[in-house]
RONUTI-834235 format. One line per field, with one value per residue (C-alpha): residue number from 1; chain; x, y, z. Coordinates in steps of 0.2 Angstrom, whole numbers. Example, Ala and Ser with C-alpha at 12.3 -4.5 7.8 and 13.67 -1.06 7.14 Angstrom:
// RONUTI-834235
resi = 1|2
chain = A|A
c1 = 62|68
c2 = -22|-5
c3 = 39|36
//
This chain:
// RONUTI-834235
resi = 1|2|3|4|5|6|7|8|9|10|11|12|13|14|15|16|17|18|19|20|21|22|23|24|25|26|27|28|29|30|31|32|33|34|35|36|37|38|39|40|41|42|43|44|45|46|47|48|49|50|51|52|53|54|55|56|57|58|59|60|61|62|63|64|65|66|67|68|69|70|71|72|73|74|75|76|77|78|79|80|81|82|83|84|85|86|87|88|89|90|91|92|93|94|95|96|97|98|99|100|101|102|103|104|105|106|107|108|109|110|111|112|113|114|115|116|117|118|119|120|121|122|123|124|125|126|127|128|129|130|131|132|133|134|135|136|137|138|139|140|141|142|143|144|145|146|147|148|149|150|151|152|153|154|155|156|157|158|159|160|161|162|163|164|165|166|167|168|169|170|171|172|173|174|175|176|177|178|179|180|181|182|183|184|185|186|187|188|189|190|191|192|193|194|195|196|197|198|199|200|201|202|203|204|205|206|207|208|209|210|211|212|213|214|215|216|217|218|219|220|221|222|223|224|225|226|227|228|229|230|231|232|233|234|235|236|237|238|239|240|241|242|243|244|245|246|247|248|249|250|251|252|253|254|255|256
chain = A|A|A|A|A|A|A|A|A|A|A|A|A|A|A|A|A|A|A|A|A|A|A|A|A|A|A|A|A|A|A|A|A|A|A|A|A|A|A|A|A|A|A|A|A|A|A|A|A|A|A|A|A|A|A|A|A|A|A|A|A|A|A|A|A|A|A|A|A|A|A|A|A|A|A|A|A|A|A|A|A|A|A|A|A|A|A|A|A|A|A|A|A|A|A|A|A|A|A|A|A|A|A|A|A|A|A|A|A|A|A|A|A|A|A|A|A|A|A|A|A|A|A|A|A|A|A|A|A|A|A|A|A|A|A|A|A|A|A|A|A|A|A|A|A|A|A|A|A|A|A|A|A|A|A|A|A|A|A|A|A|A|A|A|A|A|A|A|A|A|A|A|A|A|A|A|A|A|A|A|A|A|A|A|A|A|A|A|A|A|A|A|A|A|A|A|A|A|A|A|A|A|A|A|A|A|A|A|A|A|A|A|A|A|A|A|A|A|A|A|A|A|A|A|A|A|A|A|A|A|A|A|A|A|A|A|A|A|A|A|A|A|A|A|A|A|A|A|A|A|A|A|A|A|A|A
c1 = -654|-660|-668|-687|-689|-679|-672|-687|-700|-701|-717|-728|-722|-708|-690|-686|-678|-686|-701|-685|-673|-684|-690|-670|-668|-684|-678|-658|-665|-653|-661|-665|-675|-683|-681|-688|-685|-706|-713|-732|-734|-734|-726|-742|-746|-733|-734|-751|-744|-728|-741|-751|-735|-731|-720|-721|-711|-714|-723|-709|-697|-701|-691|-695|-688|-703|-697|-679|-686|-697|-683|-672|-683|-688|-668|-664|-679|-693|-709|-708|-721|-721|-731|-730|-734|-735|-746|-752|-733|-723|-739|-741|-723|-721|-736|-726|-713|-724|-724|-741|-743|-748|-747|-747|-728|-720|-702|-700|-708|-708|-708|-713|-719|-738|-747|-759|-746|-757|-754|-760|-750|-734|-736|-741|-724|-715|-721|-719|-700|-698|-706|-693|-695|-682|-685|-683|-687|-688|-678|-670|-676|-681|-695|-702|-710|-728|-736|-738|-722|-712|-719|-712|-707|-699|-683|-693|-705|-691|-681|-696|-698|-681|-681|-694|-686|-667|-668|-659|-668|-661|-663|-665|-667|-654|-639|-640|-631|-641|-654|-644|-638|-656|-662|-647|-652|-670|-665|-648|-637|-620|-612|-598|-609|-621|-625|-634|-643|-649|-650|-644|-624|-630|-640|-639|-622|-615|-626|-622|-602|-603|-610|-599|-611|-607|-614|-621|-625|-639|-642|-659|-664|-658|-639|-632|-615|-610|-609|-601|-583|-592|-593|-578|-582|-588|-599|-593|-601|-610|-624|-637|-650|-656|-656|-640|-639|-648|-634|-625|-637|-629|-612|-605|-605|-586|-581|-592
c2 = 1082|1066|1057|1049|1034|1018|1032|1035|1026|1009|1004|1015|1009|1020|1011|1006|1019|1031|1041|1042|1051|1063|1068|1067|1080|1090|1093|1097|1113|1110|1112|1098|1093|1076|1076|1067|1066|1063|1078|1071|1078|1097|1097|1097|1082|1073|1080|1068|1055|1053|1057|1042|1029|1035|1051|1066|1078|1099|1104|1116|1102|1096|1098|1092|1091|1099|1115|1114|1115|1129|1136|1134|1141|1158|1161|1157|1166|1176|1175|1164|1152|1134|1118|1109|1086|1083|1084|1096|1095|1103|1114|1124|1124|1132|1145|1150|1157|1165|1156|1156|1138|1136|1128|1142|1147|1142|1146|1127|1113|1103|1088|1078|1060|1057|1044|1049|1054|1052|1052|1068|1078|1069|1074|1093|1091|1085|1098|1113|1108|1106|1125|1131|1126|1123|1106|1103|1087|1085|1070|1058|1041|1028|1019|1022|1010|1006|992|983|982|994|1009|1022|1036|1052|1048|1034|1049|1060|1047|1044|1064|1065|1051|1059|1078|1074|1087|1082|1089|1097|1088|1096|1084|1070|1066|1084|1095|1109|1100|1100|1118|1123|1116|1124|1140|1135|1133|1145|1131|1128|1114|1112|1110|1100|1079|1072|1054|1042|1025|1024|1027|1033|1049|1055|1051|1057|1072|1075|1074|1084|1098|1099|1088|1074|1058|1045|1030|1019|1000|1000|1004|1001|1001|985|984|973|986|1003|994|994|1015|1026|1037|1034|1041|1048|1036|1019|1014|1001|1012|1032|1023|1022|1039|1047|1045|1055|1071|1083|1080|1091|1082|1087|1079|1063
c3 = -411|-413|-427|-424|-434|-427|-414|-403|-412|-421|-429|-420|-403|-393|-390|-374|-365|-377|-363|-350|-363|-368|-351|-345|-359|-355|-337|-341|-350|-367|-383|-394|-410|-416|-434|-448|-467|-467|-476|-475|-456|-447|-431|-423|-431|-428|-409|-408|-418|-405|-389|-394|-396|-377|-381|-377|-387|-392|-407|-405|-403|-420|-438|-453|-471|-477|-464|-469|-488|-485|-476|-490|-504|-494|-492|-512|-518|-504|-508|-524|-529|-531|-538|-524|-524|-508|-491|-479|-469|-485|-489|-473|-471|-488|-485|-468|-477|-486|-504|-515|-520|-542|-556|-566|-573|-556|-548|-541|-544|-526|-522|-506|-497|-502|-501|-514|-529|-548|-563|-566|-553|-558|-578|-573|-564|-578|-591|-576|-575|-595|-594|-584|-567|-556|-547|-528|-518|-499|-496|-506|-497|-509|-499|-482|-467|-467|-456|-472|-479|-490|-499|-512|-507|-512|-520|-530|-537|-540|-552|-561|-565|-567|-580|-590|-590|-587|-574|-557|-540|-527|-511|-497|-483|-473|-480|-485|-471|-475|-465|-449|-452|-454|-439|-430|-434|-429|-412|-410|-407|-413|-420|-409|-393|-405|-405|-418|-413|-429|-434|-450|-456|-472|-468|-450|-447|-464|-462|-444|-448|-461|-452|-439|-424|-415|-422|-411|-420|-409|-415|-413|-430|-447|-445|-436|-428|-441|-455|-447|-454|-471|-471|-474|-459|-442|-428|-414|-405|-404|-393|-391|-390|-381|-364|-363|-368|-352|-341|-352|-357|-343|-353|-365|-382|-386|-370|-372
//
């Protein structure tokens, strides 16, 4: 499994190594996801976004935290309902597993990344969860890239609701291991013959050696080698960036 942004992708333009790796996985047979805490996008969506930076990755070969939450709300409650702030990613997601989306005495109030998030929305949130609602948030990450700079995103919304209701949300997404366990099952894999590949020390590594995986830490991202002393755990492994990972794809990732 392997993280997208600062992993395979860096502003829109694909790391160096990144089209070999994925084609070096594609022709070894093994199983593998590109996952993304960014809830705005489908699979398929993201499928076109990734061709068009140069990669060529699965719709199937796709899982997002907006899946992982959809997953997770149809296994604590099937066919609930929910009031959903978010975009078409979380929404379709969410109407896979069968949920009816309202505003009208909802199980969950969720929450995703939007680019659009109003005043209006964010209130009709606050007063579901003082109603009852339970509140559940796709990721906890504060702000996310744009070409512009930085930009809210989810975990900065969801401290703003929780500020106004006291109410905590349940995230689903990275650091949370119940992100990688849900994508295991997505794909039948199993943790001990599972590598996790991210950029950044504080979610995909955490997450990934919480679950049981192999954590690959690559320095092309957010993480520099600098810091990795700074953390209380460490990953598995360190690399530059995925191509120096190709050589090592046929390998088992307990005997790496």
């Amino acid at each position: 499994m392997s993280d997208m942004d600062g992993v395979l992708v860096q502003e829109g333009h694909p790391v160096p190594g990144a089209q070999e790796f994925i084609a070096k996985l594609k022709t070894s047979g093994k199983s593998f996801l590109v996952l993304t805490n960014n809830s705005i996008y489908t699979p398929r969506d993201l499928a076109v976004r990734l061709r068009a930076a140069g990669l060529e990755v699965p719709e199937e070969s796709i899982y997002t935290s907006a899946m992982a939450t959809a997953r997770f709300l149809a296994d604590q409650r099937p066919g609930g309902s929910a009031y959903v702030v978010g975009e078409a990613g979380l929404t379709t997601a969410l109407h896979e597993v069968g949920y009816v989306l309202t505003d009208l005495a909802p199980d969950y109030v969720v929450l995703g990344e939007t680019r659009n998030y109003s005043f209006e929305q964010i209130t009709r949130a606050i007063r579901l969860i003082e109603g009852g609602a339970r509140f559940i948030a796709t990721n906890p990450d504060a702000v996310g890239p744009s070409n512009e700079g930085s930009l809210p995103a989810c975990g900065s919304v969801a401290a703003m609701i929780t500020r106004a209701t006291g109410v905590q949300p349940y995230f689903v997404g990275k650091p949370n291991p119940m992100m990688m366990r849900s994508a295991l099952n997505a794909i039948d894999a199993h943790s001990e013959s599972t590598a996790m590949i991210g950029d950044r020390m504080d979610t995909d590594v955490v997450s990934g050696m919480e679950a049981g995986l192999y954590t690959i830490l690559v320095l092309s991202g957010v993480t520099a080698s600098t810091e990795i002393e700074r953390w209380p755990y460490r990953p598995s492994l360190v690399v530059d960036s995925v191509a120096d990972l190709i050589p090592l794809v046929d390998a088992d990732p307990a005997h790496t």
